[in-house]
N, C-alpha and C positions, 0 to 999 in steps of 0.2 A: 537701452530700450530700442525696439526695430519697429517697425511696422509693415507691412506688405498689402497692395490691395489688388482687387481683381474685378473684370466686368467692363462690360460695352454696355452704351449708352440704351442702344434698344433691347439687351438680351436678357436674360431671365430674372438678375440680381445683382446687386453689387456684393463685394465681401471685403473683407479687411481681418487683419489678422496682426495683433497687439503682442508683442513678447516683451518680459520686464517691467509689466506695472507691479509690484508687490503687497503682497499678501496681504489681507487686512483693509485695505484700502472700503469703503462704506461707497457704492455705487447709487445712481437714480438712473434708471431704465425713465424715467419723466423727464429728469431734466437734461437725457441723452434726446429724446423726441422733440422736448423743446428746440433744443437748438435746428434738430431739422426739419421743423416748423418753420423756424425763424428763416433760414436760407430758401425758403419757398417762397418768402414774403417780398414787398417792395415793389412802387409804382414801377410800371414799365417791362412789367414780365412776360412773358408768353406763354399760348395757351396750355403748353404743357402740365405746369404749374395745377390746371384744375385736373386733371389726367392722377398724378401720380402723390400721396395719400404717405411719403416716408416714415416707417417705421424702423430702428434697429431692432433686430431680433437676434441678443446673446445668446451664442451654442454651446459654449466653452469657455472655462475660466472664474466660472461668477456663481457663489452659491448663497442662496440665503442672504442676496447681497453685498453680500464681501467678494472681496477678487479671492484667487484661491497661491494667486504666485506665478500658475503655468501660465499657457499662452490663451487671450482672448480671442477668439474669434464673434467676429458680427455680420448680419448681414442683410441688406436693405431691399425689398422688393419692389422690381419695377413692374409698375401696373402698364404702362404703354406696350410692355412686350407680348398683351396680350393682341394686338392689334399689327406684331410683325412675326407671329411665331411661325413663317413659314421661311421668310425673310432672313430672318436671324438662326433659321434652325441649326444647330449643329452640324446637324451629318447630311442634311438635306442636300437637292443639287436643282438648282432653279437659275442660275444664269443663264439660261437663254428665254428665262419667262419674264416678262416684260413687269410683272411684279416683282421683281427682284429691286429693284428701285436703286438700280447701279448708278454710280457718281462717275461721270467720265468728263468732266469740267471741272478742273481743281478751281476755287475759292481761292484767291488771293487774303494773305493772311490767318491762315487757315495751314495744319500739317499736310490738306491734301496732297498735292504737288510732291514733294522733298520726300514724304512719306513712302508717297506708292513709288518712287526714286529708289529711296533707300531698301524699302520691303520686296522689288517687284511684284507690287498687288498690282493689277489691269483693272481691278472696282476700287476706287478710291475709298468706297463706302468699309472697308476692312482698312482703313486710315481711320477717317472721322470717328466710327462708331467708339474707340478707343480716348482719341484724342479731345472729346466731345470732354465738357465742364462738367458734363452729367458725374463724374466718377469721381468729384472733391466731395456729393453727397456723403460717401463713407470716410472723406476724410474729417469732415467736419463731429460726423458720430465718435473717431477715435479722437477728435478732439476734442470733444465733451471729457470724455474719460479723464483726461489729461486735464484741465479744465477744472474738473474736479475733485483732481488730488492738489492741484494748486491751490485750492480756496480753502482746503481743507488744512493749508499749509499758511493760512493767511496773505495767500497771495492774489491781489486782481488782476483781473485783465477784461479789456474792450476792446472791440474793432467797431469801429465809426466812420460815415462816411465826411469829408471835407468838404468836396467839392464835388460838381454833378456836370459834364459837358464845359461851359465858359463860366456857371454860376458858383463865385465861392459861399460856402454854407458852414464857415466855422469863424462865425465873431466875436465866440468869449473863448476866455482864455483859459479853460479848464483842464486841468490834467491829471486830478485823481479819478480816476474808473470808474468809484460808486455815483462820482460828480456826473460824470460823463452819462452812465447809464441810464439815470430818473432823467436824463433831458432826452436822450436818443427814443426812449420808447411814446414818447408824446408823438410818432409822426410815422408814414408808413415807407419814410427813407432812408432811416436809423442816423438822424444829423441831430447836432446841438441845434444849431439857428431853425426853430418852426418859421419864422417869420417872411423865409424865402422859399419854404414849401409850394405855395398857390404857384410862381414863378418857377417853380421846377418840373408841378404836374407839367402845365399850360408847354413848356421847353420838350418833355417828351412828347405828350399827345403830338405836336407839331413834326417833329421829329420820326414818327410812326407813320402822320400822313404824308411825309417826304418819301418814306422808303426808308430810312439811314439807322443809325444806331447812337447812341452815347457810352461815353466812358467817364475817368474820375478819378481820384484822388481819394484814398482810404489811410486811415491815421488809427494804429496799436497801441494800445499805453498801458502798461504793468505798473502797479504799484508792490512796494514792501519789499522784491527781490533782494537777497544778501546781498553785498557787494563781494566780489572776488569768483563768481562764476564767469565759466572761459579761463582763459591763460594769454601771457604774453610770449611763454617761451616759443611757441611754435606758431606759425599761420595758418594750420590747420587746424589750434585749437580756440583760434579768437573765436569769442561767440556771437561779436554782430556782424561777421562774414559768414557762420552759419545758419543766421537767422536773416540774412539777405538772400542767402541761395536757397533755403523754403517760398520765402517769399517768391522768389524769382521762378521759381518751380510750379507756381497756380497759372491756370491759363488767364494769359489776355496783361500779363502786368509787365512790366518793360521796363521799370523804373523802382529803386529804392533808396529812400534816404533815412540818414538814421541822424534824431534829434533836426536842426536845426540847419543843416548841413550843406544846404546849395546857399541859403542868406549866409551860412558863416565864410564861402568861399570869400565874398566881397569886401567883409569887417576887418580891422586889427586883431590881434592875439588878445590881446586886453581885453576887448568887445565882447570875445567869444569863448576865451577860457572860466569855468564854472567854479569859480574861487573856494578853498577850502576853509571849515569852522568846524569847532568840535564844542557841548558842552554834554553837561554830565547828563541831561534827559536823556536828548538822544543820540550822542555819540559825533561821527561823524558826518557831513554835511557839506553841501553846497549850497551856496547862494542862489543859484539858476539851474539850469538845464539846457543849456545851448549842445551841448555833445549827446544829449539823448540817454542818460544812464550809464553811457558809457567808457571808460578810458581804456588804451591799453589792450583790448578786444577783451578786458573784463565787466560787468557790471560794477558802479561805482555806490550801488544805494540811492541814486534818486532814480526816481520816476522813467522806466525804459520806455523809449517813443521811437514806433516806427514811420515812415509813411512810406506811401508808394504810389504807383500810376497805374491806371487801368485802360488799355488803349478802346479806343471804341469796339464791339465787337464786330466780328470779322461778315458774317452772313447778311447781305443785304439783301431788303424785297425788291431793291431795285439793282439787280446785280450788276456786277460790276464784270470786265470786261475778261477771256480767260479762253483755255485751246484744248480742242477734245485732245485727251493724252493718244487716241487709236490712230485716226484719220487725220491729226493735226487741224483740224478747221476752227475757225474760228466763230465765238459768241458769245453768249453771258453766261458764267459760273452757275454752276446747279443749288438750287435756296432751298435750305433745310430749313425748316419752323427753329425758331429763335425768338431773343427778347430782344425788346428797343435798348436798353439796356438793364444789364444783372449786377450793377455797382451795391445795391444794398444786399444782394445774397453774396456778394464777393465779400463785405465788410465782413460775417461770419465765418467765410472761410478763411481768409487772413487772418481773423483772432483764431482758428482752428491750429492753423498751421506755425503758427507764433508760439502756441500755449504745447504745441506738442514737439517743439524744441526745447524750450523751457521745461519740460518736464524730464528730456531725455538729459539734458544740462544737470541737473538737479539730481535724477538717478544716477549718473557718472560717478556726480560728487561725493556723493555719501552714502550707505549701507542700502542698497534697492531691494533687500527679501521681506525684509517685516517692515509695513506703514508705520506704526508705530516706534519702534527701533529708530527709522529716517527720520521720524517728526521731533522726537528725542534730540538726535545729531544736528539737525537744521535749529533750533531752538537753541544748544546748547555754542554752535558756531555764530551766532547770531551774538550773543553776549561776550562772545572771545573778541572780537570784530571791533564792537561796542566798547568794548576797555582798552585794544591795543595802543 
């Protein structure tokens, strides 16, 4: 399974293009919109947010509900672009009209700078408009998709946020998904702990009248996965190295750990190995989950846990210090409308981009042309597993 996506942050639409989900698969165009609903949500957004109305609109691939085999195409319309269509235009030619809204202060932290380096753009804005968050909307839509041949496969998955700025927001110790999910949606920051909600708005609102931004700590947890996806033999086929480099792949995140993994650098081997039990219910078993699901670069059958960091974002209303790339002079970076912080719409896109490894893992594995046929094989390896 591939995926491909396309689209600037201000330009007409995003698109995204699916190959490999197979035939038969039972879609919801609802609970594809849900989800990019839900990435619009969460305190501390920017005004964008009421601007732009995400819908996926499937072109291809999908009849009557069912996938058809071939390739999906989707594709997300940006309402904001009606407000740059001169800006954005294609063939247009407006660089010397002061609406052109050129970027000639690179942003620190930000591809500006290294971008228009690497591209020789002289508008840094043919950087950002690419490089901008805006373009995981479509990836979050092909992670639905995926999402929902998972569940369909008896498989969950959540992304949740932990922690918000300095505040941690995860004091129970939950780890099955459905647990996870009826507490996340009690709150408009997608955390287990409501309790420390009020102290989180009170942290942004503050934080907005600084000028600054926040970041975070987001926590993925799959239940039910087989055990034995990925591989040992090869490095490039361990799969929580390719489910760090998805990860690592979303803007703004700089960090991944998987299970338990910076507490277990400090422990004994005792402390931290997830001791093996088998009985005849359900098969095999660990006692813990300190590795995260994982041994081996395979799933081992418990509960896969990712986490990761989300460094504050980059755009400040009080900018920060930066040199025209023309003239070399110096002053404050150019401030694109932005959020205080996007930690709760990042928490969907991290369950997007999780669930759409896991699905590409899954399709590797076993027969990807007929859903049914896969659901068969998944079901019937699951009880091989269960008796070895």
């Amino acid at each position: 399974m591939i995926y491909l996506t396309a689209g600037e942050s201000h330009g007409k639409e995003l698109s995204g293009i699916i190959e490999g989900i197979p035939a038969g698969l039972k879609l919801s165009i609802e609970e594809i919109n849900r989800k990019l609903h839900m990435r619009q949500q969460g305190y501390g957004r920017g005004n964008r947010q009421r601007i732009e109305k995400d819908e996926a609109v499937i072109t291809a691939g999908v009849r009557h509900g069912l996938t058809l085999g071939s390739p999906i195409s989707l594709t997300i319309k940006n309402y904001d672009h009606n407000n740059w269509l001169k800006i954005m235009d294609p063939f247009g030619d407006d660089e010397s009209d002061s609406s052109s809204r050129q970027v000639k202060f690179p942003r620190p932290g930000h591809a500006d700078l290294v971008g228009g380096m690497k591209y020789r753009h002289r508008d840094l804005r043919n950087v950002l408009e690419r490089s901008s968050a805006r373009e995981t909307a479509i990836r979050v839509a092909i992670g639905a998709i995926c999402i929902q041949l998972l569940e369909q496969l008896d498989i969950q998955i959540i992304g949740y946020v932990r922690q918000i700025g300095p505040i941690n927001l995860d004091k129970k110790n939950c780890l099955a998904a459905n647990e996870i999910n009826e507490l996340v949606v009690k709150n408009d920051l997608q955390v287990i702990d409501s309790e420390n909600v009020d102290a989180v708005h009170k942290l942004i609102d503050q934080t907005k009248k600084d000028g600054g931004t926040l970041g975070g700590i987001i926590r993925v947890v799959a239940n039910n996965l087989p055990a034995g996806l990925g591989s040992y033999t090869s490095c490039n086929e361990k799969l929580d190295a390719k489910l760090a480099s998805v990860v690592m792949g979303v803007n703004a995140f700089k960090g991944v750990e998987i299970g338990d993994a910076f507490a277990n650098s400090s422990k004994t081997g005792k402390e931290v190995m997830d001791q093996i039990f088998w009985d005849e219910k359900q098969g095999w078993y660990r006692n813990s989950d300190h590795l995260g699901g994982f041994e081996g670069g395979m799933t081992n059958g418990m509960p896969l846990i990712i986490n990761t960091a989300m460094k504050p974002i980059p755009t400040q209303y009080k900018p920060l210090h930066s040199v025209d790339i023309d003239n070399k002079t110096e002053n404050h970076a150019n401030v694109e409308r932005s959020d205080v912080t996007a930690i709760t719409a990042a928490s969907i896109v991290i369950e997007s981009v999780v669930a759409i490894e896991l699905a590409k893992i899954i399709l590797d594995t076993f027969d990807p042309s007929s859903f049914t046929r896969l659901k068969e094989q998944l079901y019937s390896y699951r009880k091989e597993i269960k008796e070895y």
